[in-house]
C-alpha positions as CSV (number, residue, x, y, z in Angstrom):
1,X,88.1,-20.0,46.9
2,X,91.6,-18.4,45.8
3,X,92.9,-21.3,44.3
4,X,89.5,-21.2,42.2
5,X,90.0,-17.9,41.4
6,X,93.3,-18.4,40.3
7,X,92.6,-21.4,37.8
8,X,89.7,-18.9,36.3
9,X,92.4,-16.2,35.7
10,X,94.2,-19.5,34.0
11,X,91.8,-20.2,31.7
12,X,91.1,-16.8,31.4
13,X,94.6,-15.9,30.0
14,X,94.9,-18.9,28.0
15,X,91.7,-17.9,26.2
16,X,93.3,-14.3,25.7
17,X,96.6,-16.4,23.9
18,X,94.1,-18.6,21.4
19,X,93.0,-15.5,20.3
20,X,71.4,-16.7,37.2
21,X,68.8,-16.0,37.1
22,X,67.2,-16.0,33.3
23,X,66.1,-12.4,32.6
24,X,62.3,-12.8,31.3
25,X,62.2,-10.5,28.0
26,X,61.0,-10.2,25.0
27,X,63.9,-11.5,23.6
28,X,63.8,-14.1,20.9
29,X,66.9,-16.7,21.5
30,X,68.5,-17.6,18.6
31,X,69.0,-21.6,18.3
32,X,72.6,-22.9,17.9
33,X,74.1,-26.3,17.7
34,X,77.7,-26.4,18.7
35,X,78.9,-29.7,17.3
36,X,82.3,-30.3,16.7
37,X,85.2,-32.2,18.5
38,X,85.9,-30.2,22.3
39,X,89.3,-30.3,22.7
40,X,91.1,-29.9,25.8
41,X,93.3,-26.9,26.5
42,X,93.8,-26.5,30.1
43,X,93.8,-29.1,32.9
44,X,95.3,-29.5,37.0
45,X,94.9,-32.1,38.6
46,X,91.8,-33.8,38.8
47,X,92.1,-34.8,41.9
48,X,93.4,-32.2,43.7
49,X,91.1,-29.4,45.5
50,X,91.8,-26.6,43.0
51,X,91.7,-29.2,40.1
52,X,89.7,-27.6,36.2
53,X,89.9,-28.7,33.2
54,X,88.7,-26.6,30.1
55,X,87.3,-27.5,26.3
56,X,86.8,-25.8,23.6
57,X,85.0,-26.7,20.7
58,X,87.7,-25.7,17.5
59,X,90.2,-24.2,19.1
60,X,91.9,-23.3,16.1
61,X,89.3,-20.3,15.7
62,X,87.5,-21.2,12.6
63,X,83.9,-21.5,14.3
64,X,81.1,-18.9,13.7
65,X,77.8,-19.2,14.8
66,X,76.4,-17.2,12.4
67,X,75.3,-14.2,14.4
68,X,77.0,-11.1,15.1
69,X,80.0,-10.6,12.1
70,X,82.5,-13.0,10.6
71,X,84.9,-12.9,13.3
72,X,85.3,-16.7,15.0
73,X,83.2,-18.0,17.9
74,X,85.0,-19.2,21.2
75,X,82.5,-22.1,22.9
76,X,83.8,-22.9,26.3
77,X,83.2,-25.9,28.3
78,X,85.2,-25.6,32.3
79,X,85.2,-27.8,34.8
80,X,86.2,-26.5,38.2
81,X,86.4,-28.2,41.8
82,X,84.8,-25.5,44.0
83,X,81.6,-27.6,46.0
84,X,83.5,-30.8,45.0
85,X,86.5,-32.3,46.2
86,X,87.4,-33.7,42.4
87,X,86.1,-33.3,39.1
88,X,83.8,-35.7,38.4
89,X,81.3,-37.2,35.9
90,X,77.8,-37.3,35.3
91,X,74.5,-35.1,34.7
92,X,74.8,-31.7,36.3
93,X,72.1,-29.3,36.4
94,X,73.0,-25.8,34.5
95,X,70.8,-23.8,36.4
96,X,71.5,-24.8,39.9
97,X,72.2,-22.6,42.8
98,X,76.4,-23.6,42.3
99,X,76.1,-23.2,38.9
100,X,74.1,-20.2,38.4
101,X,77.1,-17.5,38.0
102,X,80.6,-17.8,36.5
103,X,82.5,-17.5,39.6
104,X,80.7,-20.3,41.6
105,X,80.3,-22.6,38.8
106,X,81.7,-26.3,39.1
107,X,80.3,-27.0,35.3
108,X,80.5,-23.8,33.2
109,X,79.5,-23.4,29.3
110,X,80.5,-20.4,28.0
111,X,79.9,-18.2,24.3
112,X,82.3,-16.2,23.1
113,X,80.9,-14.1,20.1
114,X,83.8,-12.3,18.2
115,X,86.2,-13.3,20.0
116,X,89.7,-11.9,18.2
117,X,92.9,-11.5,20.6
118,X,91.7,-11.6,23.3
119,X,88.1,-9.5,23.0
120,X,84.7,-10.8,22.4
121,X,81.6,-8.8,21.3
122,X,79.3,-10.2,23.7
123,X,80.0,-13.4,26.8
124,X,77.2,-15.8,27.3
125,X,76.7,-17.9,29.9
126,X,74.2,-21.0,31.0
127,X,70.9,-20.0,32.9
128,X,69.2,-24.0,32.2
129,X,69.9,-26.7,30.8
130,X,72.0,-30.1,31.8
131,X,75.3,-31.0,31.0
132,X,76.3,-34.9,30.8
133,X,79.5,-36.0,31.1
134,X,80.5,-39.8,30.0
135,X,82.1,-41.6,33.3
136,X,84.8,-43.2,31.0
137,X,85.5,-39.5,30.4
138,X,86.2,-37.6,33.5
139,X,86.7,-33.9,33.1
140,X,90.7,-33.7,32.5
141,X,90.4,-36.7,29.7
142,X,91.5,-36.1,26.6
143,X,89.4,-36.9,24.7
144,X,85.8,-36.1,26.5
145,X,82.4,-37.3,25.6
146,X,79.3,-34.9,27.1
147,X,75.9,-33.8,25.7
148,X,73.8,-31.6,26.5
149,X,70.1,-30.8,26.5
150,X,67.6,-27.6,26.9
151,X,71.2,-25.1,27.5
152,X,69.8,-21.6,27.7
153,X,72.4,-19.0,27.3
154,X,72.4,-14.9,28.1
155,X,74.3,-12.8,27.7
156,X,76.6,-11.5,30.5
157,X,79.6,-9.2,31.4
158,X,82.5,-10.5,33.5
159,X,84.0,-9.2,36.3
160,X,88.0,-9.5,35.6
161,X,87.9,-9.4,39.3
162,X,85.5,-11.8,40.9
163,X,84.3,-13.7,37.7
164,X,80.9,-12.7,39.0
165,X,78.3,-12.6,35.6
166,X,75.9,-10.0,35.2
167,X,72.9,-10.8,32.8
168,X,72.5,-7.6,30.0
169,X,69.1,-6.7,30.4
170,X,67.6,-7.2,27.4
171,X,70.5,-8.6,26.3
172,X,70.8,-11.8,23.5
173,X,70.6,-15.3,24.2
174,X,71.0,-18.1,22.4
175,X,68.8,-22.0,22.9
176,X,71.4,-24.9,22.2
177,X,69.6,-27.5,20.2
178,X,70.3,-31.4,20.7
179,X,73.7,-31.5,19.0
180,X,76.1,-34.2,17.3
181,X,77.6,-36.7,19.7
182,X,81.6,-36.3,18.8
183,X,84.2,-39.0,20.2
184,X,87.7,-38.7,19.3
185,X,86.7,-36.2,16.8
186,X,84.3,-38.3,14.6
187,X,80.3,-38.3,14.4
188,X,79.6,-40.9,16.6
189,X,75.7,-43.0,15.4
């Protein structure tokens, strides 16, 4: 678990340089596609037992979502090795057990909102949903090619600490829509 802990405070910091359970409410989520090209921007080893690898989708900052103010979006895909012995492809379950909080998760989408320097407004993380990951793609490949389907986000604080994600009450949430399929950074048919 330390060496996991250590590759979150990895990704952590190199997200700082770029500059659950779901919580029934009344809530309306707003839908979101995140299309666009994920680009990989921290990897170690994927075979080794404290292997990651993490995406982001425009990591040149220029995303917004539309929702909260004009500041850019950070959308984070990370891959991590903690109930495996190697990252791996395939369909993985968003809402399972192992999946269910930041610091446990082996497949981890995160939503950045406002993210400048270092700071984000609000941090969202997956309650449901499934995550697909091509097998010519491994997590670590550069390019990647995953989907996604039915991805529920809330949003969450992070403890610096333990990684462990607390759901807001009554806090936003966004539904991912069926988005573009993006190889090599083209629109793939």
């Amino acid at each position: 678990m330390e060496c996991a802990v250590t590759n979150r405070s990895v990704v952590a910091l190199l997200a700082t340089l770029i500059s659950f359970p779901w919580l029934a409410s009344a809530t309306t989520c707003k839908q979101q596609v995140l299309d666009g090209p994920r680009v990989l921007v921290a990897s170690q080893g994927g075979g080794s037992p404290d292997a990651f690898a993490a995406y982001q989708v425009d990591p040149d900052m220029d995303t917004d979502l539309g929702y909260g103010d004009s500041r850019p979006d950070l959308i984070s895909f990370e891959f991590y090795t903690i109930s495996s012995p190697a990252l791996v492809a395939g369909t993985f379950d968003l809402a399972s057990a192992l999946n269910s909080n930041y610091a446990t998760c082996d497949q981890c989408v995160l939503v950045y909102r406002d993210f400048v320097t270092g700071n984000a407004s609000q941090t969202f993380f997956q309650t449901a949903g499934t995550l697909t990951v091509d097998a010519a793609t491994i997590p670590g490949s550069d390019p990647i090619t995953m989907t996604w389907q039915n991805v529920h986000l809330i949003e969450v604080t992070l403890d610096p600490v333990s990684f462990e994600s607390t759901p807001v009450p009554n806090g936003d949430c966004y539904d991912i829509v069926p988005d573009k399929l993006f190889v090599d950074g083209f629109e793939a048919n």
